[in-house]
PDB file of N, CA, C and O in Angstrom:
ATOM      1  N   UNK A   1     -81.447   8.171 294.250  1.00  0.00           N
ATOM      2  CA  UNK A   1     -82.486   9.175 294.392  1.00  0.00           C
ATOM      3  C   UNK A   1     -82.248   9.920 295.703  1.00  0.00           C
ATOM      4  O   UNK A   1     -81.795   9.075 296.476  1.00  0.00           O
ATOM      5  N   UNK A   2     -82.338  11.116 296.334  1.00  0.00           N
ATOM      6  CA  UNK A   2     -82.093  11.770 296.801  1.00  0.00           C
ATOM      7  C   UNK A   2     -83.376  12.214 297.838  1.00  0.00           C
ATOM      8  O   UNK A   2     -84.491  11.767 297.569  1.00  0.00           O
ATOM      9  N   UNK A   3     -83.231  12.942 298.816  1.00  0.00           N
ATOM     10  CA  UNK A   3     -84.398  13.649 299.121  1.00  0.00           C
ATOM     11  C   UNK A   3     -85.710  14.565 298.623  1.00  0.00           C
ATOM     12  O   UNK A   3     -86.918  14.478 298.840  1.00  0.00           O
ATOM     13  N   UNK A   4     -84.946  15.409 297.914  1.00  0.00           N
ATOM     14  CA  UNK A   4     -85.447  16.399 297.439  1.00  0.00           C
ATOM     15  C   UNK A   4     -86.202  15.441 296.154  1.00  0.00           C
ATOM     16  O   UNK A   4     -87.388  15.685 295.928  1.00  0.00           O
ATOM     17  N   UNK A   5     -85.781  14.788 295.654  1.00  0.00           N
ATOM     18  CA  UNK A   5     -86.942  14.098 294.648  1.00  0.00           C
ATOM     19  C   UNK A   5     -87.525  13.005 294.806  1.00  0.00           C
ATOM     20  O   UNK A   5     -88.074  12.413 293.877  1.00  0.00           O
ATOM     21  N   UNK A   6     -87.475  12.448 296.402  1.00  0.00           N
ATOM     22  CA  UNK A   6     -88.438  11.740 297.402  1.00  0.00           C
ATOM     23  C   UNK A   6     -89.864  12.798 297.058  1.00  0.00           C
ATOM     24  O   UNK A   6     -90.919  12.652 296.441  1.00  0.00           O
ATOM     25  N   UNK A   7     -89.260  13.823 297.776  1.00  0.00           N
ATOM     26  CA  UNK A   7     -89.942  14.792 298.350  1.00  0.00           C
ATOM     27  C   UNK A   7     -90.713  15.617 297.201  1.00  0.00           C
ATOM     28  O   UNK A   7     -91.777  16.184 297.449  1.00  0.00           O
ATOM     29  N   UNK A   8     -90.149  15.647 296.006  1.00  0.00           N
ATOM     30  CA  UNK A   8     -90.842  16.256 295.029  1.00  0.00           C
ATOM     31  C   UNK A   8     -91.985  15.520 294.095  1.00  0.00           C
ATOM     32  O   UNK A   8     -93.044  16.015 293.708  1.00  0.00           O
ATOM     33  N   UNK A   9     -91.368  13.934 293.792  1.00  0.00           N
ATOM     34  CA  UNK A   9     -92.487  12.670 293.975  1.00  0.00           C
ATOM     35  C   UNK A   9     -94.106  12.821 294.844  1.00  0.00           C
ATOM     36  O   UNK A   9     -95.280  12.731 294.488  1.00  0.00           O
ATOM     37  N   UNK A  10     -93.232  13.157 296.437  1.00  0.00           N
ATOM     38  CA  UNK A  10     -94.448  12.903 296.886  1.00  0.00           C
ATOM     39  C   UNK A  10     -95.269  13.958 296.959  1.00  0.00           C
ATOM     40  O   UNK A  10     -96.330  13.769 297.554  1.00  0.00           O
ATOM     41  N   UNK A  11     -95.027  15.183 296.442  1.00  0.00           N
ATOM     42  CA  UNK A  11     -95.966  16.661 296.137  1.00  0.00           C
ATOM     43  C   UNK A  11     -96.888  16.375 294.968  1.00  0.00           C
ATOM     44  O   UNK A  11     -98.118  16.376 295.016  1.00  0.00           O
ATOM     45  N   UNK A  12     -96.132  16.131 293.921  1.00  0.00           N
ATOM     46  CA  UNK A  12     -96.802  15.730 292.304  1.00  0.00           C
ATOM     47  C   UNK A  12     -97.873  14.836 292.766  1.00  0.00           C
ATOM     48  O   UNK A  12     -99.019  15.285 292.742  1.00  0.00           O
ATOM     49  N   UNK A  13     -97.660  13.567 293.207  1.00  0.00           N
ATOM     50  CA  UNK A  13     -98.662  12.786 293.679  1.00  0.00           C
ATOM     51  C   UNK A  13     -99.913  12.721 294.805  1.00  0.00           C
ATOM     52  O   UNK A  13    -100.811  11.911 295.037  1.00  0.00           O
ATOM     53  N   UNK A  14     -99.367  14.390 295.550  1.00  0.00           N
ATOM     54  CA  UNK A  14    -100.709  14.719 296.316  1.00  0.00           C
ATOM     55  C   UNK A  14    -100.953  15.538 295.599  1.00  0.00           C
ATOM     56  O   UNK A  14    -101.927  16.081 296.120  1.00  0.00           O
ATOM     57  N   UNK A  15    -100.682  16.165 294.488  1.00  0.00           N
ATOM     58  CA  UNK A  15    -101.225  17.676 293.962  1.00  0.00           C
ATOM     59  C   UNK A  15    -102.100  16.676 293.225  1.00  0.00           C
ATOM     60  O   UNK A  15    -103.305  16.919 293.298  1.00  0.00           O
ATOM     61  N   UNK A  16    -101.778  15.705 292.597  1.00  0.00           N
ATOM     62  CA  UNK A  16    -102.650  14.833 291.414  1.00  0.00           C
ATOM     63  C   UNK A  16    -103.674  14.426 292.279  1.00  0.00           C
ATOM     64  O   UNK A  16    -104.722  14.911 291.853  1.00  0.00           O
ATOM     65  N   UNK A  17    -103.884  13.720 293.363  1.00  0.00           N
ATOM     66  CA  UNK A  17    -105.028  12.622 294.051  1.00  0.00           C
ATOM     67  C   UNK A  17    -105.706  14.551 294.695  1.00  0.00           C
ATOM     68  O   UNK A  17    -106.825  14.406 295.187  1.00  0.00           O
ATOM     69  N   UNK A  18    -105.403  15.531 294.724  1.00  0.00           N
ATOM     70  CA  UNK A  18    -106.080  16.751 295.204  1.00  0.00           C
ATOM     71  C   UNK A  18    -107.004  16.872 294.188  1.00  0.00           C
ATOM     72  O   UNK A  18    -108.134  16.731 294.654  1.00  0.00           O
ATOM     73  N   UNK A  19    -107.009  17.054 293.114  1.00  0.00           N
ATOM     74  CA  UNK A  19    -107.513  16.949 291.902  1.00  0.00           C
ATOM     75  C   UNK A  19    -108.398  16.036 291.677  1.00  0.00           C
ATOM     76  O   UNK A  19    -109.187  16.254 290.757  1.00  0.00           O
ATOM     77  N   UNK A  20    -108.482  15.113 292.236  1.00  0.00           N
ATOM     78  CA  UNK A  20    -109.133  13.893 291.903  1.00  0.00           C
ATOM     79  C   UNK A  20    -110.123  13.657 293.540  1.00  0.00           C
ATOM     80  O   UNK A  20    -110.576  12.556 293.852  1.00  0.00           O
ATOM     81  N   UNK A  21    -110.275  14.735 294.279  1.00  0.00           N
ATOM     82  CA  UNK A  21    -110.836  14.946 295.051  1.00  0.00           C
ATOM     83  C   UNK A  21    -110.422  14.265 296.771  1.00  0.00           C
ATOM     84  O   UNK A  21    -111.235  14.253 297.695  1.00  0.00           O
ATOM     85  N   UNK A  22    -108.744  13.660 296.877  1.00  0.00           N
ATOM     86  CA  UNK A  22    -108.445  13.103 297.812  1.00  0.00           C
ATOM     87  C   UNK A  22    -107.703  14.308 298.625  1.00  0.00           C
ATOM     88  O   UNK A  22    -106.910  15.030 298.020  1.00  0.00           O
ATOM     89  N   UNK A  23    -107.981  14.512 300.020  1.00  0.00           N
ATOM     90  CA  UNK A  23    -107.237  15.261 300.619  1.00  0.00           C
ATOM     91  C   UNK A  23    -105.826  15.137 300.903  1.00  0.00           C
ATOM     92  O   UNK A  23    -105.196  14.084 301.004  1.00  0.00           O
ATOM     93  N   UNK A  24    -105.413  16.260 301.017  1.00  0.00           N
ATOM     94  CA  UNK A  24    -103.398  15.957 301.530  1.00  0.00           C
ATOM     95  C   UNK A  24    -103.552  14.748 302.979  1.00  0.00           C
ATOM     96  O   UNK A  24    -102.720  13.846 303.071  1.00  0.00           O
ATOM     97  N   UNK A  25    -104.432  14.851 303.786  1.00  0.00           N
ATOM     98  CA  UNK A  25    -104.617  13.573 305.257  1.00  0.00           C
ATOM     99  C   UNK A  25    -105.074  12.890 304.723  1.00  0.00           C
ATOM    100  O   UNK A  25    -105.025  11.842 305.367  1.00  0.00           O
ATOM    101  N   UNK A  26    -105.830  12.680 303.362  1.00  0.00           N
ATOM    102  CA  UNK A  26    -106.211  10.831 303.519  1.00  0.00           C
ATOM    103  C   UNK A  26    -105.340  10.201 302.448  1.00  0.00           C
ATOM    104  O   UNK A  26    -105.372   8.997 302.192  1.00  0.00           O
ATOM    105  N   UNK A  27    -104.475  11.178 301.772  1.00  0.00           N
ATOM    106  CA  UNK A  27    -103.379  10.461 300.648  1.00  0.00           C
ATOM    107  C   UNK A  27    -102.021  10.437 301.852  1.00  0.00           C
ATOM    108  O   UNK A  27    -101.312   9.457 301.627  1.00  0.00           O
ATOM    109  N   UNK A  28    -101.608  11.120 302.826  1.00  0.00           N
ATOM    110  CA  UNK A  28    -100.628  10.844 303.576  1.00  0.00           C
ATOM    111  C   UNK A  28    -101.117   9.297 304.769  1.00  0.00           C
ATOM    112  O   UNK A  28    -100.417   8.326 305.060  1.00  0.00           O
ATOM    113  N   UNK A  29    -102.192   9.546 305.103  1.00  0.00           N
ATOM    114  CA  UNK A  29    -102.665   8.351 305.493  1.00  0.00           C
ATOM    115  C   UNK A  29    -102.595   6.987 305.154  1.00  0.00           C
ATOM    116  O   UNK A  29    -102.156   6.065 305.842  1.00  0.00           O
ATOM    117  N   UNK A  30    -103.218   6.945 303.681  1.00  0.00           N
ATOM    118  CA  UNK A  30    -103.144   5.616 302.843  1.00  0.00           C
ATOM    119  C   UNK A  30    -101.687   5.127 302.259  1.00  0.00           C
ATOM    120  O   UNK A  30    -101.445   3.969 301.918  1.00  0.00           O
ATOM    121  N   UNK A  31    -100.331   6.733 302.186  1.00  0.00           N
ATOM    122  CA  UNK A  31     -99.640   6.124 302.102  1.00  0.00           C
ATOM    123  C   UNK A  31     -98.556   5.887 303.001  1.00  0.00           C
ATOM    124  O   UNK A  31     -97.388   5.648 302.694  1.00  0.00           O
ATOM    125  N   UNK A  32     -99.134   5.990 304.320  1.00  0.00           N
ATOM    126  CA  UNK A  32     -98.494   6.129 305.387  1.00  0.00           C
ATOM    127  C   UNK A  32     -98.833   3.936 305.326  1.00  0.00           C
ATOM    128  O   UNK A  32     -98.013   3.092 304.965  1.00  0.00           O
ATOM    129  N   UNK A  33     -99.790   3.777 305.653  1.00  0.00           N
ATOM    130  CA  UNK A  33    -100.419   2.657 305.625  1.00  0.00           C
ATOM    131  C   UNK A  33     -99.532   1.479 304.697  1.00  0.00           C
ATOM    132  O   UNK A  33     -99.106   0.367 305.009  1.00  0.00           O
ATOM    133  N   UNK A  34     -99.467   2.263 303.420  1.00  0.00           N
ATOM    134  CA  UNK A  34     -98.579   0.988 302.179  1.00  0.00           C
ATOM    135  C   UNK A  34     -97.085   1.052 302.835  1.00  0.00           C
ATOM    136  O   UNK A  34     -96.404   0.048 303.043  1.00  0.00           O
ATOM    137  N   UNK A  35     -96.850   1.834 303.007  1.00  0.00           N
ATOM    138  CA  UNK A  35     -95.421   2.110 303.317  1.00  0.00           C
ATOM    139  C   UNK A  35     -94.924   1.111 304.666  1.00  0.00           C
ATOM    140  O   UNK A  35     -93.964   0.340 304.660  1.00  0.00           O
ATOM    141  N   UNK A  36     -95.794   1.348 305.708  1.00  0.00           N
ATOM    142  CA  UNK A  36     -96.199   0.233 306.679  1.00  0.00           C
ATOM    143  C   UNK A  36     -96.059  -1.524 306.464  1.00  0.00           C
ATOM    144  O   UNK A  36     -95.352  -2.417 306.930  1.00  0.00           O
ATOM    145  N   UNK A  37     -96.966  -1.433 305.659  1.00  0.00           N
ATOM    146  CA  UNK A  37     -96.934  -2.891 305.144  1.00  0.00           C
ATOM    147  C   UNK A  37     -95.693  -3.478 304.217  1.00  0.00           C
ATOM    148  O   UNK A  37     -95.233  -4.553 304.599  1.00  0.00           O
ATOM    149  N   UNK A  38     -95.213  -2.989 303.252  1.00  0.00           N
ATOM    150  CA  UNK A  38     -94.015  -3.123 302.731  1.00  0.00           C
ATOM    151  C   UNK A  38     -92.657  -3.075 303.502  1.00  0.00           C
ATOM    152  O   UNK A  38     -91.710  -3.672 302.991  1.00  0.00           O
ATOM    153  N   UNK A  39     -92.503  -2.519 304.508  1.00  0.00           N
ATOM    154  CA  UNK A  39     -91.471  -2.325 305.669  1.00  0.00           C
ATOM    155  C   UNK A  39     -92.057  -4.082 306.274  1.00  0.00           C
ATOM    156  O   UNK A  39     -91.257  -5.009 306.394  1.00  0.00           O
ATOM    157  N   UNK A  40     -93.546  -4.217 306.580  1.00  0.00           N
ATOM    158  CA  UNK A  40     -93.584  -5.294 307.637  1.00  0.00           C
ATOM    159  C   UNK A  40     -92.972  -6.639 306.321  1.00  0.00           C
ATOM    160  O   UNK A  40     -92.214  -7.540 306.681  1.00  0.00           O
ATOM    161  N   UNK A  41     -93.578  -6.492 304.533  1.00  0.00           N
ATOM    162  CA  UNK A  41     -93.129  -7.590 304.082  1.00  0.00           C
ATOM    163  C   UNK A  41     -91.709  -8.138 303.714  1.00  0.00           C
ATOM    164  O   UNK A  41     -91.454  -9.288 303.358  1.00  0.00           O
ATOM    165  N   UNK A  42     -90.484  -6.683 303.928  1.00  0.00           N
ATOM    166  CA  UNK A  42     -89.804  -6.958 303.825  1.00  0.00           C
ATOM    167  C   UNK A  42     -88.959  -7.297 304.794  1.00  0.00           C
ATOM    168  O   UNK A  42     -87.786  -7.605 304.584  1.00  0.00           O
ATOM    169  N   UNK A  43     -89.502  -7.260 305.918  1.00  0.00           N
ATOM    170  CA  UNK A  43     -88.702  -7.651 307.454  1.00  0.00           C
ATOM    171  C   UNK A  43     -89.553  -9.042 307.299  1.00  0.00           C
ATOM    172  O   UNK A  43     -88.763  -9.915 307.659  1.00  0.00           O
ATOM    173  N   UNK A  44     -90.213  -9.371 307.104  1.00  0.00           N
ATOM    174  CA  UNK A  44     -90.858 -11.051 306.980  1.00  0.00           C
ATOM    175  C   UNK A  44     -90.217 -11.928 306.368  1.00  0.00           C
ATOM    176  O   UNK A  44     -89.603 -12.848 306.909  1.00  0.00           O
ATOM    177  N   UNK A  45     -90.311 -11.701 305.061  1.00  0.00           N
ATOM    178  CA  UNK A  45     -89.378 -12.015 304.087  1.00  0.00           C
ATOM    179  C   UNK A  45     -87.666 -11.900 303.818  1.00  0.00           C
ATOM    180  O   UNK A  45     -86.957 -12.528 303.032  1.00  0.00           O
ATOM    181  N   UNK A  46     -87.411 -11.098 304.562  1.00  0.00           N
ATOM    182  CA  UNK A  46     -85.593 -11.291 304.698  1.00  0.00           C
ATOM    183  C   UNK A  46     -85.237 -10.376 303.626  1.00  0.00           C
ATOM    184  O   UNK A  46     -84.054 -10.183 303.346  1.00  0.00           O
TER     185      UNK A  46
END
């Protein structure tokens, strides 16, 4: 997978939670947050 369809992933999925009444800062937030935690479980875990 590439950038550009990192990056196009993560548009579709704020245009969708926009819709559903979540702002572009609290969907970059929350997935700023998962992204966080998965980095910490996989440095835990090996």
């Amino acid at each position: 997978m590439n950038n550009e369809n990192i990056v196009q992933k993560v548009w579709n999925l704020c245009n969708i939670l926009r819709g559903d009444g979540i702002s572009y800062h609290g969907y970059i937030s929350e997935r700023t947050y998962l992204l966080f935690l998965k980095i910490a479980e996989e440095r835990w875990h090996g």
